[in-house]
Kinemage of the C-alpha trace (Angstrom):
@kinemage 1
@onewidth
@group {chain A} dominant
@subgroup {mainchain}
@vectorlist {calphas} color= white
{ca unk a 1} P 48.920 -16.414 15.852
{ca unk a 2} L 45.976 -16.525 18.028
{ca unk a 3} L 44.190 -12.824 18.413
{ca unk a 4} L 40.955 -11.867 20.934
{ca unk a 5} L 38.424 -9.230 19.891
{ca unk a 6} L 35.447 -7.933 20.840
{ca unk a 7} L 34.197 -7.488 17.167
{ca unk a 8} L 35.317 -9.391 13.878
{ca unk a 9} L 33.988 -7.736 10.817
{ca unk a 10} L 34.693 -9.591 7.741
{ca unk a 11} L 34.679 -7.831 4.093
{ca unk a 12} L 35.805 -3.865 4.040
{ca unk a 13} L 33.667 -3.307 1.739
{ca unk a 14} L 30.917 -0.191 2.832
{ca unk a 15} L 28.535 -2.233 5.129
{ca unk a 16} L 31.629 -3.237 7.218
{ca unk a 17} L 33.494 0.127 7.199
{ca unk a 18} L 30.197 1.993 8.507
{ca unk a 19} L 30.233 -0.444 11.095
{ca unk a 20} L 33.806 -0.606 12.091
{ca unk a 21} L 33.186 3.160 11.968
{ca unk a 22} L 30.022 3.357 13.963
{ca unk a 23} L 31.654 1.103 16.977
{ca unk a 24} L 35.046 2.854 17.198
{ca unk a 25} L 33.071 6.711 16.707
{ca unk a 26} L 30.823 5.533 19.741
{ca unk a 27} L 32.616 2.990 21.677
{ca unk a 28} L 36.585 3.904 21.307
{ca unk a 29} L 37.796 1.551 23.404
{ca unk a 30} L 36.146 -1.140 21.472
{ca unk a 31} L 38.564 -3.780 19.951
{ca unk a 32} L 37.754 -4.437 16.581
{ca unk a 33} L 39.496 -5.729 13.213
{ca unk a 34} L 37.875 -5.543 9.609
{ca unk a 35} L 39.585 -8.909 7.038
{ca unk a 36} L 39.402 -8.286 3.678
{ca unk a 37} L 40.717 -10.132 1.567
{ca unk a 38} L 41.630 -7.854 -1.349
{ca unk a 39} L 44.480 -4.946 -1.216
{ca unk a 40} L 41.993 -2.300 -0.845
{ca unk a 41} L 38.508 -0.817 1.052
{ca unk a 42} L 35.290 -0.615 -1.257
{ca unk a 43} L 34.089 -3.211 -2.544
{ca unk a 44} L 32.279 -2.620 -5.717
{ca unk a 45} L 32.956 1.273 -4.932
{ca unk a 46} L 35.843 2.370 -7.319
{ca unk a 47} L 35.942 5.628 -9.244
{ca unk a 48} L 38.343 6.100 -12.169
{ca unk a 49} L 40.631 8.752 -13.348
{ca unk a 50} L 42.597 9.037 -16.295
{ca unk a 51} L 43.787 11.844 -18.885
{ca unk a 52} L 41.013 14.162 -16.944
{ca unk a 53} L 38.398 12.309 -17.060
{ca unk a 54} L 36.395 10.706 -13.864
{ca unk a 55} L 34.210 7.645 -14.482
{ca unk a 56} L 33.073 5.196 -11.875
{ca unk a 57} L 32.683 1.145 -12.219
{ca unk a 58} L 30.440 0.668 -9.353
{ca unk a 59} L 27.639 3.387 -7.632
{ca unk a 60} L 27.740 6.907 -9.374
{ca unk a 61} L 26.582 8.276 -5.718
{ca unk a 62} L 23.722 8.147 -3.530
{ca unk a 63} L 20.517 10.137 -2.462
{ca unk a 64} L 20.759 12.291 0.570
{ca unk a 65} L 17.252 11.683 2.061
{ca unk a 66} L 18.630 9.115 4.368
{ca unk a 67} L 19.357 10.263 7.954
{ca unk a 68} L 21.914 7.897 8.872
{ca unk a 69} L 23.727 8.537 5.672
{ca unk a 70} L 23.830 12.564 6.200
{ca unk a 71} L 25.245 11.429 9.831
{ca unk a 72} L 27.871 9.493 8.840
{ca unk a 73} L 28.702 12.667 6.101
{ca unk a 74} L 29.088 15.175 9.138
{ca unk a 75} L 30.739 12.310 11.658
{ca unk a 76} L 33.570 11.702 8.885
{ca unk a 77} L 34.200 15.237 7.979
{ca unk a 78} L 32.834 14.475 4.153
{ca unk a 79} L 30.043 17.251 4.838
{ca unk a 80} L 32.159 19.830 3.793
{ca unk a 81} L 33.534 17.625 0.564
{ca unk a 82} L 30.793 16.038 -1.148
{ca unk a 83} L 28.796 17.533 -4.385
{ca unk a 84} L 25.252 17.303 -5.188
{ca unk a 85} L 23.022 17.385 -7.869
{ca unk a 86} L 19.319 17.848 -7.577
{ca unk a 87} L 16.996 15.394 -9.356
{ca unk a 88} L 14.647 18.392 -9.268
{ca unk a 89} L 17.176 20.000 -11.427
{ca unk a 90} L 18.210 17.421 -13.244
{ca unk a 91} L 15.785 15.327 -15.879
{ca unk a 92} L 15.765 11.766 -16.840
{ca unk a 93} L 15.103 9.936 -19.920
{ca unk a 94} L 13.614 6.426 -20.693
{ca unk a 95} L 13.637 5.186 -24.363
{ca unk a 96} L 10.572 4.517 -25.739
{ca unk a 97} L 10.487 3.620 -29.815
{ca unk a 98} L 14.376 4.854 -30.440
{ca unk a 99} L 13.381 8.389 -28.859
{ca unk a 100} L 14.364 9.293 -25.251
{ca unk a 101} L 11.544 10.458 -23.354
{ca unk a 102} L 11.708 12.614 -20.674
{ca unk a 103} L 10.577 11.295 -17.314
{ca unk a 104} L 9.114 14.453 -14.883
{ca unk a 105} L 9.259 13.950 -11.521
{ca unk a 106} L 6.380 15.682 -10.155
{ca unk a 107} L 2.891 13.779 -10.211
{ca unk a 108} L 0.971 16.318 -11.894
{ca unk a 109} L 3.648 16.701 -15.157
{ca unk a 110} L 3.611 13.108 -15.214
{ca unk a 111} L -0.098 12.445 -15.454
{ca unk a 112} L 0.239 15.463 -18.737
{ca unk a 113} L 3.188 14.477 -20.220
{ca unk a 114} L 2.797 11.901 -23.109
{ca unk a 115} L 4.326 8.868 -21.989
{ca unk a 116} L 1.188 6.720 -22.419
{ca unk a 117} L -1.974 7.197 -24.120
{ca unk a 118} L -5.028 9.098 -21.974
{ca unk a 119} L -6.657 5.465 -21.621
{ca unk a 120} L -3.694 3.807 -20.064
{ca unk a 121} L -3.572 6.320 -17.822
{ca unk a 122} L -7.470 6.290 -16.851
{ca unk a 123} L -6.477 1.986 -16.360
{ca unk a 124} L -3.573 3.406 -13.825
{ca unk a 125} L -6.276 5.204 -11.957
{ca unk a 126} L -8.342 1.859 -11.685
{ca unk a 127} L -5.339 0.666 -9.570
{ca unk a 128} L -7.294 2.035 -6.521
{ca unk a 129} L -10.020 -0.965 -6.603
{ca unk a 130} L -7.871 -3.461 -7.525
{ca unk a 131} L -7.195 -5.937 -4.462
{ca unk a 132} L -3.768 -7.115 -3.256
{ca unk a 133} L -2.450 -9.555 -5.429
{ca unk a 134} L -1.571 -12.721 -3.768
{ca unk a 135} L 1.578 -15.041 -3.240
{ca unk a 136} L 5.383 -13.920 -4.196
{ca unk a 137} L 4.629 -12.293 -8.384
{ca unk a 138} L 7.418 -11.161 -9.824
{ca unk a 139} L 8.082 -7.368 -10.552
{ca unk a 140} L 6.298 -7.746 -14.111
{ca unk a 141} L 3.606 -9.298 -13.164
{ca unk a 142} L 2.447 -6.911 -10.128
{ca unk a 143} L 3.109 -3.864 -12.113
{ca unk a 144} L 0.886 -5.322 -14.620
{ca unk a 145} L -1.573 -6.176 -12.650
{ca unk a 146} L -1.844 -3.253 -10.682
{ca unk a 147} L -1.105 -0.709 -13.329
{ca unk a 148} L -1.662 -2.168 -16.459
{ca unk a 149} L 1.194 -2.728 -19.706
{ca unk a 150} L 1.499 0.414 -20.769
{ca unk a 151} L 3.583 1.582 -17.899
{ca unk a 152} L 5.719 -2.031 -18.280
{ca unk a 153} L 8.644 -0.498 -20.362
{ca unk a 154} L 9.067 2.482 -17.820
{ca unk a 155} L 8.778 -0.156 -14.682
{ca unk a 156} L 11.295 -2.257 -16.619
{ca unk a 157} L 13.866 0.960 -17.049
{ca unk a 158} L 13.580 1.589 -13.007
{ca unk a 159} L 14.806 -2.636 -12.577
{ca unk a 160} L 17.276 -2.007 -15.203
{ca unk a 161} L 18.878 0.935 -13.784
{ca unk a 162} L 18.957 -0.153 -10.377
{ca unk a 163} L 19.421 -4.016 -10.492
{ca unk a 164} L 20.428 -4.557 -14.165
{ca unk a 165} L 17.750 -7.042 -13.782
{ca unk a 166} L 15.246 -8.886 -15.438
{ca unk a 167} L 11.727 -7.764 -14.129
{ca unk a 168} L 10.422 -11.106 -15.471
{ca unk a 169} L 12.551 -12.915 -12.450
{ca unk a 170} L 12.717 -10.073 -9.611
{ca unk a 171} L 10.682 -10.772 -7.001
{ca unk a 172} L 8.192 -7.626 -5.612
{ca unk a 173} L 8.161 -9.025 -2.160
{ca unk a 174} L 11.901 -9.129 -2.310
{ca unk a 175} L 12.523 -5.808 -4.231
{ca unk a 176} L 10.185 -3.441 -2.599
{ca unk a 177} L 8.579 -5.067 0.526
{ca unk a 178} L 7.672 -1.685 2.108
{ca unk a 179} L 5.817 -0.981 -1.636
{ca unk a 180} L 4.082 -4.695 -1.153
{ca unk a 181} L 3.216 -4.110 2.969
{ca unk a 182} L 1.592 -0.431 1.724
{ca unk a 183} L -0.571 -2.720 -0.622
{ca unk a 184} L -2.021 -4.933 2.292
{ca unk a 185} L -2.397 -2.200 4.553
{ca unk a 186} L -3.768 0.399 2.306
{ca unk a 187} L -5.662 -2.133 -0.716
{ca unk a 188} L -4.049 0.547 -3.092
{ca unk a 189} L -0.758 1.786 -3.949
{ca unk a 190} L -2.491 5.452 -4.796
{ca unk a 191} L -4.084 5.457 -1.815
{ca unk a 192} L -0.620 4.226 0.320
{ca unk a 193} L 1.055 7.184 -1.362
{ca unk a 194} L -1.410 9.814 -0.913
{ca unk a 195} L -1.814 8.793 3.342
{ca unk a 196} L 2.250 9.368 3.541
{ca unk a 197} L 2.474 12.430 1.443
{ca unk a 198} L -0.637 13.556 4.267
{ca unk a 199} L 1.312 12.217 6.676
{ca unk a 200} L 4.717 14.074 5.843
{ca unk a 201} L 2.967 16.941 5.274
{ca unk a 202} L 1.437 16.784 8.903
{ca unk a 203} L 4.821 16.295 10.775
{ca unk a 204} L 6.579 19.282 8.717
{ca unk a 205} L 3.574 21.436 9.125
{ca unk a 206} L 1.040 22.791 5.960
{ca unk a 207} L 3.364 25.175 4.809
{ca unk a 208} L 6.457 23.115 4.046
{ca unk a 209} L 6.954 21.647 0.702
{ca unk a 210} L 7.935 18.132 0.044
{ca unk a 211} L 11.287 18.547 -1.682
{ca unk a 212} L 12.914 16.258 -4.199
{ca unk a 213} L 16.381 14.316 -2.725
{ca unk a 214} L 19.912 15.133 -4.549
{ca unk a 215} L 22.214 12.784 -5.762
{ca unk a 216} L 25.303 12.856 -3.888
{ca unk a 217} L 29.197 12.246 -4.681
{ca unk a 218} L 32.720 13.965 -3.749
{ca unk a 219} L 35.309 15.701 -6.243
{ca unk a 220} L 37.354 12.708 -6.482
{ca unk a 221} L 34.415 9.905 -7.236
{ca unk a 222} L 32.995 7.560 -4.728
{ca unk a 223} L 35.865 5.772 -3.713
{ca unk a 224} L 36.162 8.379 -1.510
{ca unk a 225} L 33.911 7.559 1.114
{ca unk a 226} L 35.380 3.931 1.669
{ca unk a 227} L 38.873 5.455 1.587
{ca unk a 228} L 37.482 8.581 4.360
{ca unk a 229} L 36.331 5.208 6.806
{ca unk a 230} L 39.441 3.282 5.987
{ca unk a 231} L 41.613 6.534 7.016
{ca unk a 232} L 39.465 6.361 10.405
{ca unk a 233} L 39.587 2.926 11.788
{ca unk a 234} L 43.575 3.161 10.755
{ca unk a 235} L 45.957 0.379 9.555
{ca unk a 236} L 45.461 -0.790 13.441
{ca unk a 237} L 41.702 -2.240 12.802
{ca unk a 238} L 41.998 -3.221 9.324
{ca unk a 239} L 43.860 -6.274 7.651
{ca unk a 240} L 44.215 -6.357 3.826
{ca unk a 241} L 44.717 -9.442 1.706
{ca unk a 242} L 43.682 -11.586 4.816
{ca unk a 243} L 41.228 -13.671 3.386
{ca unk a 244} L 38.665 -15.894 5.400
{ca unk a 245} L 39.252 -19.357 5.002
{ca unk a 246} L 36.502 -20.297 7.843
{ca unk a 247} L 34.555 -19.924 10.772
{ca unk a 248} L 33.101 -21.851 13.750
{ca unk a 249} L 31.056 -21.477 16.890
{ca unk a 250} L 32.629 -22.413 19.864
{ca unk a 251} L 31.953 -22.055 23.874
{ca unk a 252} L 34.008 -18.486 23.872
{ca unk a 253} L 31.582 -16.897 20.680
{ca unk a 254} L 33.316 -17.138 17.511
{ca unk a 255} L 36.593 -18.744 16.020
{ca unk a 256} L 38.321 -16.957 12.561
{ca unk a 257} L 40.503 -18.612 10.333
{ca unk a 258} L 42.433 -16.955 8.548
{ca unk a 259} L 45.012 -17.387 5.879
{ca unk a 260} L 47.740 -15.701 7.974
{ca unk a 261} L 45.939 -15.833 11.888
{ca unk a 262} L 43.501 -16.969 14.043
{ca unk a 263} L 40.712 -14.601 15.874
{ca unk a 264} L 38.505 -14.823 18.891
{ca unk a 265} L 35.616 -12.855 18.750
{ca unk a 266} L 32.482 -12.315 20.810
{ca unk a 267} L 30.551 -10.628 17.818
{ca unk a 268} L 31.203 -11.638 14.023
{ca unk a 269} L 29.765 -9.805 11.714
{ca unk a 270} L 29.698 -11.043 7.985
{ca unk a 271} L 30.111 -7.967 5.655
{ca unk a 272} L 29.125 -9.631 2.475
{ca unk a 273} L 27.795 -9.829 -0.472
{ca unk a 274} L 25.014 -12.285 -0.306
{ca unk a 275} L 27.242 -15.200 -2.197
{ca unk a 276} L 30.235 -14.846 -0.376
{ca unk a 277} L 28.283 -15.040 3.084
{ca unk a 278} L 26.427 -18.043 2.510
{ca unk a 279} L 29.740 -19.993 1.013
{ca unk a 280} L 30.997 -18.935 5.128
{ca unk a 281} L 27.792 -19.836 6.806
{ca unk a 282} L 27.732 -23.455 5.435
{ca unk a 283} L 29.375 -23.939 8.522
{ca unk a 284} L 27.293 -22.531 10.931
{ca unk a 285} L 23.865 -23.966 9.485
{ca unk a 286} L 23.796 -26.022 5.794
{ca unk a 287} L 20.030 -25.816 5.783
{ca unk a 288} L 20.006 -22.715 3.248
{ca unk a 289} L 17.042 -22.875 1.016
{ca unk a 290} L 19.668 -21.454 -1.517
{ca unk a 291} L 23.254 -21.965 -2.184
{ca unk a 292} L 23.860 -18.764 -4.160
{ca unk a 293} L 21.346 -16.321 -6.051
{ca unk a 294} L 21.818 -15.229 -9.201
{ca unk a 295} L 24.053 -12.050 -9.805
{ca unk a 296} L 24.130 -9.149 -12.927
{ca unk a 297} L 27.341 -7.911 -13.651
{ca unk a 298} L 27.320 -4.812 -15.761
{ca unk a 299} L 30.633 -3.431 -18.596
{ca unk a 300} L 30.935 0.561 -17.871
{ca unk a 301} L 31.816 1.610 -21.460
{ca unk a 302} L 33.265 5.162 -21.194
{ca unk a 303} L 33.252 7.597 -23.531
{ca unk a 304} L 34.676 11.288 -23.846
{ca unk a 305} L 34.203 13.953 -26.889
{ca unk a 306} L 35.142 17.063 -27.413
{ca unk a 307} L 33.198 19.920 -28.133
{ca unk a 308} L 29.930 17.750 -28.052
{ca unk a 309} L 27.275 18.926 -25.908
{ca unk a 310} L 25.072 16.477 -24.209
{ca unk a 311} L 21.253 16.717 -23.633
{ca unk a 312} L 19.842 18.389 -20.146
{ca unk a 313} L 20.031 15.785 -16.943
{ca unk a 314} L 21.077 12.617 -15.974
{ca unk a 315} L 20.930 10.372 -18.783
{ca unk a 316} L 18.252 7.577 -19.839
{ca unk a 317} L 17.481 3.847 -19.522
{ca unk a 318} L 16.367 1.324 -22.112
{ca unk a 319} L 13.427 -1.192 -21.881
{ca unk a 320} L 14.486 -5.055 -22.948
{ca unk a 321} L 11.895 -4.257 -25.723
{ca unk a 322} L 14.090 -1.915 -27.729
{ca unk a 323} L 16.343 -4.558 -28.201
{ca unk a 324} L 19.264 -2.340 -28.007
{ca unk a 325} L 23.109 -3.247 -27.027
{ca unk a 326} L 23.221 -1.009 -24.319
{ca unk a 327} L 21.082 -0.509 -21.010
{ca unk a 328} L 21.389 2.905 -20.607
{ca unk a 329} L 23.867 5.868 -20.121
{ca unk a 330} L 25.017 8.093 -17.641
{ca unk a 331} L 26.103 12.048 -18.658
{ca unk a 332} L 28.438 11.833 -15.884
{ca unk a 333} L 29.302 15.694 -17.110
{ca unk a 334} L 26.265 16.793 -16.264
{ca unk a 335} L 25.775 15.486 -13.108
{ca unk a 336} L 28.856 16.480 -11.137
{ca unk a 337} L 31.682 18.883 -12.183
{ca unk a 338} L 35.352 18.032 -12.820
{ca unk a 339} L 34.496 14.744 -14.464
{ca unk a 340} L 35.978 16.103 -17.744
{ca unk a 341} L 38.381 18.293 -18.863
{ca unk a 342} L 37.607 22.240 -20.310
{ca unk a 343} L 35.427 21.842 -23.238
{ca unk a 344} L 35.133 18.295 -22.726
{ca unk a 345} L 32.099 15.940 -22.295
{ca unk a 346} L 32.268 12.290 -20.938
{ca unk a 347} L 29.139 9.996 -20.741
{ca unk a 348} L 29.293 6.461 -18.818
{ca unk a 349} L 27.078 3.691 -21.322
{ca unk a 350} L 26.425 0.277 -19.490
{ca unk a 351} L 25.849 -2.873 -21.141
{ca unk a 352} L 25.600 -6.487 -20.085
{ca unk a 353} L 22.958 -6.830 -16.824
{ca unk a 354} L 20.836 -10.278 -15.732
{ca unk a 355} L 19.827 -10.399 -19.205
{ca unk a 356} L 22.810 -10.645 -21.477
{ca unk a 357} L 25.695 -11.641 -19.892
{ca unk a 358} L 27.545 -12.689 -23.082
{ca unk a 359} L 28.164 -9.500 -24.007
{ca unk a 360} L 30.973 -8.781 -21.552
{ca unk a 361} L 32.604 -11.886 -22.809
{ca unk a 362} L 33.500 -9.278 -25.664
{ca unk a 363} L 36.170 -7.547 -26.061
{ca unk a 364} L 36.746 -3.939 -25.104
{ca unk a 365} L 37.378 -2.867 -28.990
{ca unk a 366} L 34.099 -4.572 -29.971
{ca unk a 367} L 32.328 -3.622 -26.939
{ca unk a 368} L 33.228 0.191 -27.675
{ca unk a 369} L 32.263 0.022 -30.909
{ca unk a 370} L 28.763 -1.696 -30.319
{ca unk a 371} L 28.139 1.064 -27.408
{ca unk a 372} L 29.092 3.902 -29.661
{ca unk a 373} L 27.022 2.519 -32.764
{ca unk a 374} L 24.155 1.910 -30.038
{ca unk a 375} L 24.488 5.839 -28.614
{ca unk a 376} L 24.684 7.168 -31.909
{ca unk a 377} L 21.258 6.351 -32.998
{ca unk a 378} L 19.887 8.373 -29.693
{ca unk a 379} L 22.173 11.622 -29.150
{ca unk a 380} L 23.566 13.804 -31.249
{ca unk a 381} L 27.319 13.467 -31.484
{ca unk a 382} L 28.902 14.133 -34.714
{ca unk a 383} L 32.334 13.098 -34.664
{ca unk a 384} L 34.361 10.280 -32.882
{ca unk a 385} L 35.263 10.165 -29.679
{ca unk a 386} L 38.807 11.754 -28.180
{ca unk a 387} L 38.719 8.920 -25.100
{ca unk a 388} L 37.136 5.571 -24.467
{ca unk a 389} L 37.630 3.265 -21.989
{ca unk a 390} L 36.112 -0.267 -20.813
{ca unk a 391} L 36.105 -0.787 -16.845
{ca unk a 392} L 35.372 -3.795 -15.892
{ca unk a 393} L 32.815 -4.713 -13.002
{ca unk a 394} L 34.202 -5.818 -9.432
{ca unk a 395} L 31.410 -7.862 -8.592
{ca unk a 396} L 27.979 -8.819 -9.440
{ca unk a 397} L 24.755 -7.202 -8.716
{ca unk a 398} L 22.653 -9.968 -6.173
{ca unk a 399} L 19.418 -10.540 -8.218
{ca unk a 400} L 16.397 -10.934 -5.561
{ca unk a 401} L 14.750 -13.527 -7.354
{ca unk a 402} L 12.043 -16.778 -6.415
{ca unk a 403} L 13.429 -18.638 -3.303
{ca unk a 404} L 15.093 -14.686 -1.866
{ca unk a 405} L 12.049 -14.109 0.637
{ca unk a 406} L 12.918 -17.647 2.521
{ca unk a 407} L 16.091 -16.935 1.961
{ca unk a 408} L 16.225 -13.889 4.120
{ca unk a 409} L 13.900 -15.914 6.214
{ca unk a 410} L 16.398 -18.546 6.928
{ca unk a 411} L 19.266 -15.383 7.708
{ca unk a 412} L 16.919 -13.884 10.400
{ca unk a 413} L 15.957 -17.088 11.857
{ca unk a 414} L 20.113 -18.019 11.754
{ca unk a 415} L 20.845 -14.517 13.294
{ca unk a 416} L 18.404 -14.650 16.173
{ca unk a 417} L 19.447 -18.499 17.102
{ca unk a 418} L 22.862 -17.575 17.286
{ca unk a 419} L 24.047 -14.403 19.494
{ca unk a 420} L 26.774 -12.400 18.816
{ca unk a 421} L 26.308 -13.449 14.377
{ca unk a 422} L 25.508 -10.742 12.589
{ca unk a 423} L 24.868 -11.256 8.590
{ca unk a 424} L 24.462 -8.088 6.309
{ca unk a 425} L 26.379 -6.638 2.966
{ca unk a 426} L 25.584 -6.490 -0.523
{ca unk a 427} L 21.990 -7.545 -1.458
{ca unk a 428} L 20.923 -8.591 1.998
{ca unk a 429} L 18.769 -5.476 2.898
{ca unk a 430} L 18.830 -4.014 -1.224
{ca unk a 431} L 21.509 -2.784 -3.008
{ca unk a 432} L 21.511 0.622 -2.694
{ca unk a 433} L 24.655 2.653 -0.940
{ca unk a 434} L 21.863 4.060 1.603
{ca unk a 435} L 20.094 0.545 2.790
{ca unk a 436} L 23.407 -0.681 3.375
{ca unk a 437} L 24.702 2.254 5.860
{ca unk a 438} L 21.361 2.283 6.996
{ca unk a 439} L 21.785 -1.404 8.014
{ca unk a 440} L 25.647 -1.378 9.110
{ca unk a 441} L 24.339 1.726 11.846
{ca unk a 442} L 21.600 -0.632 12.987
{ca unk a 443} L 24.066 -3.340 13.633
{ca unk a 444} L 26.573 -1.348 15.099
{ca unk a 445} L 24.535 -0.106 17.343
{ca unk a 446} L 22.964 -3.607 18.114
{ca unk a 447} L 26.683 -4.466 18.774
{ca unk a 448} L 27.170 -1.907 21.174
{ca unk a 449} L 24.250 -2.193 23.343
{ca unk a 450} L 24.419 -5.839 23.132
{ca unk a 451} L 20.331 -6.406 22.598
{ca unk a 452} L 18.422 -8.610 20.368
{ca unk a 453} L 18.640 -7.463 16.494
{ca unk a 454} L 15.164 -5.868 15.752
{ca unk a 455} L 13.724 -6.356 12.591
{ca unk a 456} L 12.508 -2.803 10.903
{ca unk a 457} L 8.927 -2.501 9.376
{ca unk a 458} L 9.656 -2.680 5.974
{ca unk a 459} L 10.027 0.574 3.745
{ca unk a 460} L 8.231 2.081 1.162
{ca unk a 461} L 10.746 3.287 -0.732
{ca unk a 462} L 9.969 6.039 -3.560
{ca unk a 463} L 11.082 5.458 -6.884
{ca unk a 464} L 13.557 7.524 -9.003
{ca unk a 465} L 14.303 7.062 -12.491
């Protein structure tokens, strides 16, 4: 059956939601439909209950100092529903030497507390004459250059926890652009920092205090804010287990195979993770300087105890150079109520990442047992477990690595030479839950006022263990 929209959106996972959302919430009469070709809306979003307790095998939440995210909250009625914790509350820990160190997130605790010795530190503060360091270095060796080792197991903790990555192979430019652009306009990352706190402080006036963001989630887990967007757009504008089997420019816009119908579309947006659009685009334009990037996928080993008590905040990360099982744990207790039941503690331990992707060829016995031996040597919990469980990862994590910079390149030069082809989704603009709704509002509204896609001055993004 042949079918004629104004807007084809293809994955349901967030980025496409948000913008199925954003073009029915301001444009009602839009026609739009949303393919996907699993049974359900999310993507790698997917919380977990069982016996009381709530773990999550993709994003544990996200930070509420984006604007278009705390829009989309109040447009979707979530406002009232979602929890918070503050990571000025809440503590972090990297492991340094088998003993969990406690991050602080203030400048001024970090500069006193004893992370590194005083003459690493005075070597951080030579970062201000250091000039920009040229062509596309991987995360390891800016951070190195700019800051010096000693800081290179902390640095490797943030790339762990957020990319499951290898900082030996993620590529600054590609990572943090907005921390790179800073660098060339500023010659210093200190000095960067210091002209946007001035800056902040300017636009909120002397008096107001630059506050620390809150991690964000709902009672029920993530998979609550893809099922909210789903709920909107209705069984009318999405199509489940209709999977994409290929697409083609023709005098009209856009043609959409399917493997039940056919659609005609104006605008076709590819909702993606970065793999899955490019194996679509060879159609449009085979010239991609890559045919995939590299992906981390990441085992969510989950364990509950009872009558254990974990340490105070979120949980801690583990440098490659402990050579350790696992890459860090989440106290998912701690961070949001109603993740356990009474007198109950559960803690979320991740192992596998860019790095050692043989270890979720294991199976779940020997992968809880490895975890658990692993935790053990770092917190204090003195008898076995009362629940464990293995959830398995729904996708990879795209790895920004050498060849990513040309690759986006290539997208934006593919996007502007062909109107009414949008290309966003997992890994395309990061990987957080907030540069991806940030990115499906531009595009939706890009959609709706039908003008050339913009691209945004890069962000400086702070950092958050």
């Amino acid at each position: 059956m042949h079918h004629r929209k104004d807007t084809i959106i293809i994955g349901a996972g967030l980025t496409g939601l948000v913008i199925g959302h954003k073009l029915k919430h301001q444009h009602p009469g839009h026609q739009l439909m949303v393919l996907e070709k699993s049974a359900r809306a999310g993507g790698v979003i997917s919380s977990f209950t069982e016996n009381g307790y709530l773990a999550e095998s993709g994003p544990h939440g996200f930070l509420d100092n984006c604007i278009e995210s705390r829009e989309l909250l109040q447009e979707t009625g979530l406002e009232t529903e979602c929890v918070r914790a503050s990571l000025q509350t809440f503590v972090r820990y990297v492991c340094i030497d088998s003993k969990l160190m406690m991050i602080p997130q203030s400048p001024l605790k970090i500069i006193r507390a004893p992370l590194i010795p005083w003459k690493d530190k005075f070597r951080v503060a030579g970062e201000l004459f250091k000039e920009p360091l040229a062509g596309e270095p991987t995360v390891a060796k800016w951070a190195e250059y700019r800051f010096g080792k000693a800081l290179l197991p902390y640095v490797d903790a943030v790339f762990t926890g957020t990319y499951a990555g290898d900082y030996n192979e993620l590529k600054i430019d590609a990572v943090m652009p907005g921390v790179r652009q800073m660098e060339q306009e500023h010659g210093s990352i200190i000095r960067g920092v210091l002209a946007k706190i001035l800056q902040a402080r300017k636009k909120k006036g002397n008096k107001q205090k630059l506050s620390m963001p809150s991690m964000t989630s709902f009672p029920d887990g993530m998979a609550r804010l893809p099922q909210r967007l789903a709920e909107i757009l209705g069984p009318e504008s999405i199509s489940f287990n209709c999977e994409v089997t290929g697409i083609q420019k023709d005098a009209k816009g856009w043609l959409v195979e399917t493997v039940h119908d056919t659609y005609q579309t104006a605008n076709l947006v590819l909702a993606l993770p970065v793999n899955q659009g490019l194996r679509l685009l060879t159609a449009v334009d085979d010239t991609s300087p890559l045919q995939q990037i590299p992906e981390a996928w990441i085992a969510t080993v989950v364990f509950g105890f009872e009558g254990a008590t974990l340490p105070p905040g979120f949980g801690f990360l583990i440098p490659e150079r402990e050579q350790r099982f696992t890459l860090g744990t989440l106290f998912s207790s701690n961070m949001f109520p109603n993740r356990a039941p009474n007198g109950h503690i559960i803690f979320e331990t991740l192992v596998g990442g860019r790095r050692h992707p043989e270890r979720l060829e294991l199976d779940d016995e020997t992968l809880i047992q490895d975890a658990l031996t692993d935790v053990k040597g770092l917190l204090a919990l003195p008898h076995n477990p009362t629940y464990t469980r293995v959830l398995r990862p729904a996708g990879g994590i795209p790895q920004l690595e050498k060849g990513y910079p040309q690759l986006l390149k290539w997208r934006n030069d593919l996007v502007r030479e062909n109107p009414g082809l949008y290309v966003c989704g997992f890994g395309w603009e990061g990987i957080g839950l907030n540069d991806m709704i940030k990115t499906a509002c531009s595009v939706g509204e890009t959609i709706i006022s039908q003008t050339t896609q913009i691209q945004e001055q890069a962000e400086a993004k702070k950092i958050y263990f």
